[in-house]
N, C-alpha and C positions, 0 to 999 in steps of 0.2 A: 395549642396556638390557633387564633382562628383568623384563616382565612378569606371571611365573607369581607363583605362593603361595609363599611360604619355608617353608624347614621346620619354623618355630613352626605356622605354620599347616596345614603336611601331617601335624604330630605331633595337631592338634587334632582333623581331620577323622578320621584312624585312629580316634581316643579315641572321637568323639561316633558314628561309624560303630559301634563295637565295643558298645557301649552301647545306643544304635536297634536294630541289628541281632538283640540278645538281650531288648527288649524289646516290638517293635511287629515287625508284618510282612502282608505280603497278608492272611498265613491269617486277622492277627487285625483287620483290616476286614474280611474276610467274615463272620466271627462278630459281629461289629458289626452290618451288615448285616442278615445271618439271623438271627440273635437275639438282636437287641439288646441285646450284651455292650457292656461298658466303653471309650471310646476306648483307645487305647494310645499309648504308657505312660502317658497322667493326666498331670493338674497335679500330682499330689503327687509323683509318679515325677521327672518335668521339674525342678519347682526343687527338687529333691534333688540331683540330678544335678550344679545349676547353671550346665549348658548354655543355660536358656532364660533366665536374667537374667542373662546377658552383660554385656547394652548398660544396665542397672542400674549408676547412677554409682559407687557403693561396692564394685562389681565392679570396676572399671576396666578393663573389655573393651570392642571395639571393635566397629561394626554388621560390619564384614569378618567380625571372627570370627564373628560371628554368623551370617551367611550360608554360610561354610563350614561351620559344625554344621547348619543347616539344609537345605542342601544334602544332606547324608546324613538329615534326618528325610525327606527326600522318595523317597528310594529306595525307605525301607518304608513307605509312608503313613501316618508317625507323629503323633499328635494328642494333646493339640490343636497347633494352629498356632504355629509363634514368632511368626509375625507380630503374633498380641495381644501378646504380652511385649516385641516390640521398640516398637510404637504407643505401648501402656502406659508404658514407660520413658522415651521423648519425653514424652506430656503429662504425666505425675507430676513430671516432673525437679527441679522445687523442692519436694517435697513430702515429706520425711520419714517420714514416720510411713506414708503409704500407700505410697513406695518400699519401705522396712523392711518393708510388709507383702506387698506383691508377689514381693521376694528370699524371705520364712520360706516361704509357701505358705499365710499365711492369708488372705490378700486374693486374690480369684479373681474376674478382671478381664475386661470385657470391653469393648470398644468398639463404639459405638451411629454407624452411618452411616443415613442418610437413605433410603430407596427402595430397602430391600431387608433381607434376612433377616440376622442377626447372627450372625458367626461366632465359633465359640465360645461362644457361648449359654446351650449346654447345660454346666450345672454351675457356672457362673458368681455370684456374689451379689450384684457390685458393678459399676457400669456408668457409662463415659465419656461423653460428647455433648458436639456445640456445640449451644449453645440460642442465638438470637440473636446471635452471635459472640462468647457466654461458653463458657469448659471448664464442664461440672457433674456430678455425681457424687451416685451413686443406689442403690437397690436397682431391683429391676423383677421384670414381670410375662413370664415366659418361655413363649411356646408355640412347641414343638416344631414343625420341619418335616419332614415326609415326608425321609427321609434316601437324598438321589442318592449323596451321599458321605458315612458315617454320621461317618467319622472328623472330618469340620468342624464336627462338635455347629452346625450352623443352627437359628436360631429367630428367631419376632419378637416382638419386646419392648418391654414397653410400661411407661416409665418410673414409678415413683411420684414420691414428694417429694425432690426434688435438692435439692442446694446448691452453690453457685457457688465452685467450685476459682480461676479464671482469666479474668478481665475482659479482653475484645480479645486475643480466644485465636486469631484466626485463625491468625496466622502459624506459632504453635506446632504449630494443628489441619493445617497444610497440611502441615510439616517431620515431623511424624508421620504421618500418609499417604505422602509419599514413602518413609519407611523402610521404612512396613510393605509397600508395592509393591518393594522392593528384597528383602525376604525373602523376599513371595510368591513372585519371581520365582527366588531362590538353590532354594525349596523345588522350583517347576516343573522347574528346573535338574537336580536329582536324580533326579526323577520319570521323567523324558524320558530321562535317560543311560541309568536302570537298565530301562526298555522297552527302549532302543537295545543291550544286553547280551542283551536277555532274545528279540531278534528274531536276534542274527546268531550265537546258539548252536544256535537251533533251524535257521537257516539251514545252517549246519554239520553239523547228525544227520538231520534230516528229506531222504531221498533219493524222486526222484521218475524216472520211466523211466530207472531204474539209475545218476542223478545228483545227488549232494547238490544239493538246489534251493537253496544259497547260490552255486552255479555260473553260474546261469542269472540272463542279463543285468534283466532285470526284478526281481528280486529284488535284485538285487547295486545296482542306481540306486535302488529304494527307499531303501534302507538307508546309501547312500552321502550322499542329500539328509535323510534324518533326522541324519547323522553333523556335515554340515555347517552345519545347523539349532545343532543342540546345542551345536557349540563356539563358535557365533554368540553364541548367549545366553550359555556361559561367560564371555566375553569383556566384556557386557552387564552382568551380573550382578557381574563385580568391579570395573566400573568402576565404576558406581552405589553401590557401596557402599562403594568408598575416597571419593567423592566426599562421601558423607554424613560420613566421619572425617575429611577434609581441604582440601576443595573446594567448599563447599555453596554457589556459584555454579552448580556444574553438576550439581547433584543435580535439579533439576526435571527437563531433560533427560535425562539419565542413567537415574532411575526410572522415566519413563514411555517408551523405550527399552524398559528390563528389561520391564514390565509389560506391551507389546506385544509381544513379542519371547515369553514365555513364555506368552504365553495361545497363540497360533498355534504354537512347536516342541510342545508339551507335548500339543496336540490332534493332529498331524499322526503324529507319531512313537507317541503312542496307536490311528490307525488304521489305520497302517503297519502296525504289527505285528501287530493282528489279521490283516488282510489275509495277510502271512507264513504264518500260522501256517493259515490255508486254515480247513478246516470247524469245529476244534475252537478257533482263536480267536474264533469267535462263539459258543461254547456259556458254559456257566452256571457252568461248572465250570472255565474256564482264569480264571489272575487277573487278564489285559488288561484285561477289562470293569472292572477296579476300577480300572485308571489311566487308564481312558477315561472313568469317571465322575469321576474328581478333574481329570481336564483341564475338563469340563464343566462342573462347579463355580467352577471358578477364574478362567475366562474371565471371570468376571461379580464379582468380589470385587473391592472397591476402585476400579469404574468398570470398566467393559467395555475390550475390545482397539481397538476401532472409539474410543471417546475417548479410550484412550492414546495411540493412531497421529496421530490429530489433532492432541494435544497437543504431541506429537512434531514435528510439522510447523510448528505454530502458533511452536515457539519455537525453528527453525531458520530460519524465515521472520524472526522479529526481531530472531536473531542476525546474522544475514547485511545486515540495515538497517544 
């Protein structure tokens, strides 16, 4: 039986790759960064595209596809996040007029979790929440956070006057968390590969007492436990997310897998390779520090790694009852 991506979906990732690729990139977080330019490519850029309203019913794309387009905004730490567009498209899904507004790019959505800064935030006008185990929908009051990772627009926000989309929303509030942990994780996914590219090229030119230091056994085991990190979480990341199109028995487990699994390869494989790269992957000017700051970030998005792993356990524990 094989498990890989078919080639609908290896023609999508070229597409959304080729696309990313000419539009966001390191150079354009660090101008984010330093002076505080525009995320890239923008909401406006995104659902033009129509890569980030995928999983938008009228689209009739799947969270998979989604996750493989996302997968490639991670290589270039592209912003804002799918993961509000996939959340968004869960709690909207009977909602016409604000799905319609999600797909044109006039509705710029943002989802409001509890204990902690709002990703996406920044630029945002309209905003999700459970209030009491209602959906409600809002304007809000946006204050900017110090930007570790400028491309996540974080902020905290402090709602105005809502109005109540969805009475005993939990269950919808939870099945949209796990998506958006399936994307987070497809995006980790990319982010980590394209470190894992970006450490064993330098392994290969960077020569040290007359031998390329990808020779030498300590390097060569770094990079072999980031390799098998990675395909760990590939493996993670498309189960989770066919589970979400096929199988939503096993999507609780499945995303909080992904969402453990990607906050630890994504940090690991981020220090790796500084490490690699020796004196000039801790300077100001290599771009590692900017996928060492989005693993930083991420670790903490959607519930931390430490309560994924829990999770994870909690409902391996009540499977197995």
């Amino acid at each position: 039986m094989n498990f890989d991506l078919d080639r609908e979906h290896l023609d999508l990732a070229a597409a959304a790759g080729e696309f990313l690729a000419a539009s966001a990139s390191p150079a354009a977080a660090r101008a984010a960064l330093d002076d505080g330019a525009g995320i890239r490519p923008g909401r406006a850029e995104l659902v033009k595209s129509g890569f980030a309203t995928i999983t938008v019913p009228e689209s009739g794309g799947t969270v998979l596809q989604l996750a493989v387009v996302s997968e490639q905004a991670g290589r270039v730490l592209a912003g804002p996040s799918m993961v509000t567009f996939a959340r968004a498209a869960v709690l909207l899904e009977d909602d016409e007029e604000r799905l319609a507004g999600l797909a044109d790019g006039s509705l710029a959505v943002a989802v409001v979790d509890d204990g902690g800064p709002v990703l996406d935030a920044i630029g945002a006008d309209t905003f999700l929440a459970l209030r009491d185990g209602d959906l409600v929908c809002g304007p809000g009051e946006v204050v900017a956070r110090e930007p570790i990772d400028p491309t996540r627009g974080l902020g905290d926000v402090t709602l105005d006057k809502t109005i109540i989309l969805v009475r005993d929303a939990d269950a919808r509030w939870r099945r949209a968390e796990r998506v958006g942990r399936t994307i987070l994780a497809a995006e980790g996914l990319g982010a980590a590969g394209r470190l894992l590219e970006i450490g064993v090229e330098y392994a290969k030119q960077r020569r040290a007492f007359g031998r390329p230091i990808g020779s030498y056994q300590a390097i060569k085991h770094m990079l072999v436990d980031v390799y098998v990190e990675v395909e760990q979480l590939r493996s993670l990341v498309w189960w989770a997310a066919w589970a979400a199109d096929r199988a939503p028995a096993e999507l609780p487990l499945a995303a909080a897998a992904a969402k453990a699994a990607a906050a630890t390869t994504l940090e690991h494989a981020a220090e790796a390779v500084i490490q690699v790269h020796g004196g000039i992957g801790f300077t100001w000017e290599h771009d590692a520090h900017l996928y060492w700051r989005r693993a930083k970030v991420d670790r903490f998005l959607l519930g931390d790694d430490v309560a994924a792993f829990d999770e994870v356990a909690r409902l391996a524990m009540e499977a197995a009852r």
